[in-house]
N, C-alpha and C positions, 0 to 999 in steps of 0.2 A: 760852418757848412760850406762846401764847394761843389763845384759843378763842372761840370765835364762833357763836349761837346763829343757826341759818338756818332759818327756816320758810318751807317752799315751798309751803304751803297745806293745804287739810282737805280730806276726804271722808269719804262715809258707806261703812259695811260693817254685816252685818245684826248686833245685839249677839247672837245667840245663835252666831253660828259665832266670832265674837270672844271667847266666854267655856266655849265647850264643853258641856260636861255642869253646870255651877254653872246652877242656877237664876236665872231672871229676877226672882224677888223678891227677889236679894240683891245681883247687880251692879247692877241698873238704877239702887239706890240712891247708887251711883258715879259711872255712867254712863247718864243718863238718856236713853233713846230716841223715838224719835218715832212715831208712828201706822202707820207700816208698820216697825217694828223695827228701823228705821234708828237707828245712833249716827252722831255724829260724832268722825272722829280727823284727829290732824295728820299730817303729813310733814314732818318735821322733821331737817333736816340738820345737820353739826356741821361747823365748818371752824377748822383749827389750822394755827394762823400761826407759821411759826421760820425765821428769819433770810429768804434771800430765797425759802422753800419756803412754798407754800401747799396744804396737806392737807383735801380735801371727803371729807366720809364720807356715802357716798349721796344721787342729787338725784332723789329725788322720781319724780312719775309724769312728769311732760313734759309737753308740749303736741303732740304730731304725730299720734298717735293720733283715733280716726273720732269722731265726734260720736255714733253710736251706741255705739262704747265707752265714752266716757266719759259718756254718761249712765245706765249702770250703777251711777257711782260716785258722780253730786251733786257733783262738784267748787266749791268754795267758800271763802270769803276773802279778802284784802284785800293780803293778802302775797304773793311770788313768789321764787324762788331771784334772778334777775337783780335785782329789786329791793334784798333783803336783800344780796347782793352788794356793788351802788353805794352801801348805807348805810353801807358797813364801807371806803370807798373803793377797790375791784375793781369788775375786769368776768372774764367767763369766759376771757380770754385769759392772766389771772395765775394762775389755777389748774394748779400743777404734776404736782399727784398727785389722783386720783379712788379712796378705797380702797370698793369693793362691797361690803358685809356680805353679801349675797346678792344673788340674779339675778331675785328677784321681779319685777313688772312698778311696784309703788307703790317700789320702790327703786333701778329702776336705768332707767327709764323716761326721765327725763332726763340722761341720759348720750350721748344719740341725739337730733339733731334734723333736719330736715328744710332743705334749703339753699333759695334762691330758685326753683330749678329741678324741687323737690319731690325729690331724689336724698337720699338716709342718710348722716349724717357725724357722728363726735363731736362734742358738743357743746362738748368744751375742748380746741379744738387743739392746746395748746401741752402739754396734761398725758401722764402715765403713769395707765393705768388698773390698777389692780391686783383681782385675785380668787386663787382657788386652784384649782390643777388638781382637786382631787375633785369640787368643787363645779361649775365648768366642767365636767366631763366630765359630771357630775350631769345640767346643764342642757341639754347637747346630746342627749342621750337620756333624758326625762323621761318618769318616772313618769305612770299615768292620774289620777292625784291632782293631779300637780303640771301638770300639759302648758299648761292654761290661765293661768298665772302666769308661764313662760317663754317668751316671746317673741321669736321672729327678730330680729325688726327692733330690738329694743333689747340684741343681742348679738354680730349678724353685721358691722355697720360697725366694732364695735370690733376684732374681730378682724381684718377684712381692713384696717384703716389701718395696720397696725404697732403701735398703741398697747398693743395688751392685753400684761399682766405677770402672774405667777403668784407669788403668797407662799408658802412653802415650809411644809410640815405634815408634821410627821414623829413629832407626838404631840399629846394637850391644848394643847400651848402654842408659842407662837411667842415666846420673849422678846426676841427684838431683829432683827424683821423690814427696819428702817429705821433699822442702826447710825449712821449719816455724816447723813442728811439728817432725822429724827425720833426725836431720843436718847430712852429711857425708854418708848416707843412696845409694846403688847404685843399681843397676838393669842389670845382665847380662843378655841377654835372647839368649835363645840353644832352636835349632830347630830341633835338632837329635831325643831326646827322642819323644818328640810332639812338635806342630807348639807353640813358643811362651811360653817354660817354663821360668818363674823364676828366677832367681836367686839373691838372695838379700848379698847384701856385707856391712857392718855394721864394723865400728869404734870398733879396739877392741885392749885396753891397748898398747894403741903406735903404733900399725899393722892395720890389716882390719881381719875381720873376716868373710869366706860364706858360707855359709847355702847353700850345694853340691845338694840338692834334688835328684834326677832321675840321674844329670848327671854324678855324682859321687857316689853311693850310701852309700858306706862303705869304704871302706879302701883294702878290697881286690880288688876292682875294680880300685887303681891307675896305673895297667900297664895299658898303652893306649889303646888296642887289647881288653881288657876285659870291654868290655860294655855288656847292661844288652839282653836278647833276643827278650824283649818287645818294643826295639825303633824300631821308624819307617821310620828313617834313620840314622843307623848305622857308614857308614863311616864319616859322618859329625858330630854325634857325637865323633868321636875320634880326628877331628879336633880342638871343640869347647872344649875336655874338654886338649888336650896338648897347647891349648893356654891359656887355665885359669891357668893349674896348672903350665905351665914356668912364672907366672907373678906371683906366690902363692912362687914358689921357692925363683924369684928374691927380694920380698918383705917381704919373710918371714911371711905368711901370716898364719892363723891357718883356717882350714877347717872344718865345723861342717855338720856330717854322719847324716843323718836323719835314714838309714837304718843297717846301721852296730848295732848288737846286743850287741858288744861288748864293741865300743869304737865310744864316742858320739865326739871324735873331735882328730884331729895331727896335728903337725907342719910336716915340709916335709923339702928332703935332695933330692940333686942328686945324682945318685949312677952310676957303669958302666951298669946297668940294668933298667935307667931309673929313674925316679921321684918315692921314695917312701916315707914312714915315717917316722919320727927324733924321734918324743917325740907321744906317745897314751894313751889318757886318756878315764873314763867312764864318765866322765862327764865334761864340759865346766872350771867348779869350780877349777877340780883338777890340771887343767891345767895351765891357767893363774890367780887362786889364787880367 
């Protein structure tokens, strides 16, 4: 099994709904903002290669979306999902499997693209999209909190192609969602951020490797207390994520940032301050080789 660091680019989101109740005098020192309170973060995809299956975990916001939406967000960068793709020799035709951490719109927005005729189509014809029915169901009748993060149009083409797949939750844990085609493959699922996020845990060089989505975003977010302002319940996500990360510690696990701008993955130390960083890299590569 291999893994492949995909950055589909940056945007801004304001750092105080990114850091919650923590004060600006203490993330900003992390994550420096700009004159309107803007940070910058990535969108960063993961893609794992076994035998002739190619596994994308979340792409990004897309491109089909109005110019007035997306100047909300400052989209920015030099990378793109297609590009990073052709770097790794693909194109979106090889891609087998699409697994969604969540149905946000910066997470599953590229999953949906727009055809020559302007008509809604998966963006990877040839794949299996996978989510989980709570979370599905979540999205189809969204909260006043969440309404604006859920989006039609990057939910309804995938249902009506046939494509859409349901990963089955029938507690905390999924351990072998993808027995035949992604041995080792795990499934946390956190209820803090949204009902029924995510999180995929992946065999990496003698450890495990997880793909942090929402619950972790980056790296500045490992003290406990620092969750993002947009969950919709908060103190359970500070539960869900000091029991992932004492079992990340105990195993020496490597953690991979979808949103951190900086640094796409760490290893982690305990410290008298709590669970922080050991080793931070920009990319997956540079890290474990």
């Amino acid at each position: 099994m291999h893994i492949h660091t995909i950055h589909t680019g940056n945007f801004k989101l304001d750092g105080g709904a990114m850091f919650g109740v923590v004060p600006k005098a203490l993330w900003q020192k992390h994550v420096p903002a700009d004159e309107n309170n803007l940070c910058t973060w990535a969108m960063r995809s993961m893609l794992v290669e076994h035998g002739n299956r190619l596994l994308l975990v979340d792409t990004g916001i897309g491109n089909k979306q109005s110019e007035k939406f997306f100047s909300h967000y400052h989209l920015h960068g030099d990378t793109s999902l297609d590009g990073e793709l052709q770097k790794r020799g693909f194109t979106r035709n090889d891609i087998t499997d699409v697994l969604l951490t969540h149905l946000h719109f910066d997470h599953v927005g590229g999953s949906v693209e727009r055809n020559k005729e302007g008509n809604l189509r998966p963006a990877f014809p040839n794949a299996a999209y996978w989510t989980c029915k709570p979370h599905w169901d979540w999205a189809m009748n969204p909260n006043p909190r969440e309404k604006a993060s859920f989006l039609s149009e990057n939910l309804m083409p995938l249902q009506e192609s046939g494509q859409l797949n349901f990963i089955d939750r029938s507690g905390r844990w999924n351990q072998n969602p993808f027995p035949s085609t992604f041995p080792g493959l795990e499934i946390f699922f956190a209820d803090g951020h949204t009902e029924s996020q995510m999180i995929p845990i992946v065999p990496c060089h003698g450890t495990k490797l997880a793909f942090m989505a929402d619950l972790t975003p980056a790296a500045a977010h490992l003290p406990t207390a620092w969750v993002i302002g947009y969950d919709t319940r908060p103190l359970l996500t500070m539960d869900e994520k000091q029991l992932l990360l004492d079992l990340a510690v105990r195993e020496d696990w490597v953690l991979f940032f979808e949103h951190d701008a900086s640094n796409a993955c760490c290893r982690l130390q305990s410290t008298e301050k709590g669970i922080r960083p050991r080793e931070l890299a920009p990319t997956l590569e540079d890290l474990v080789g």
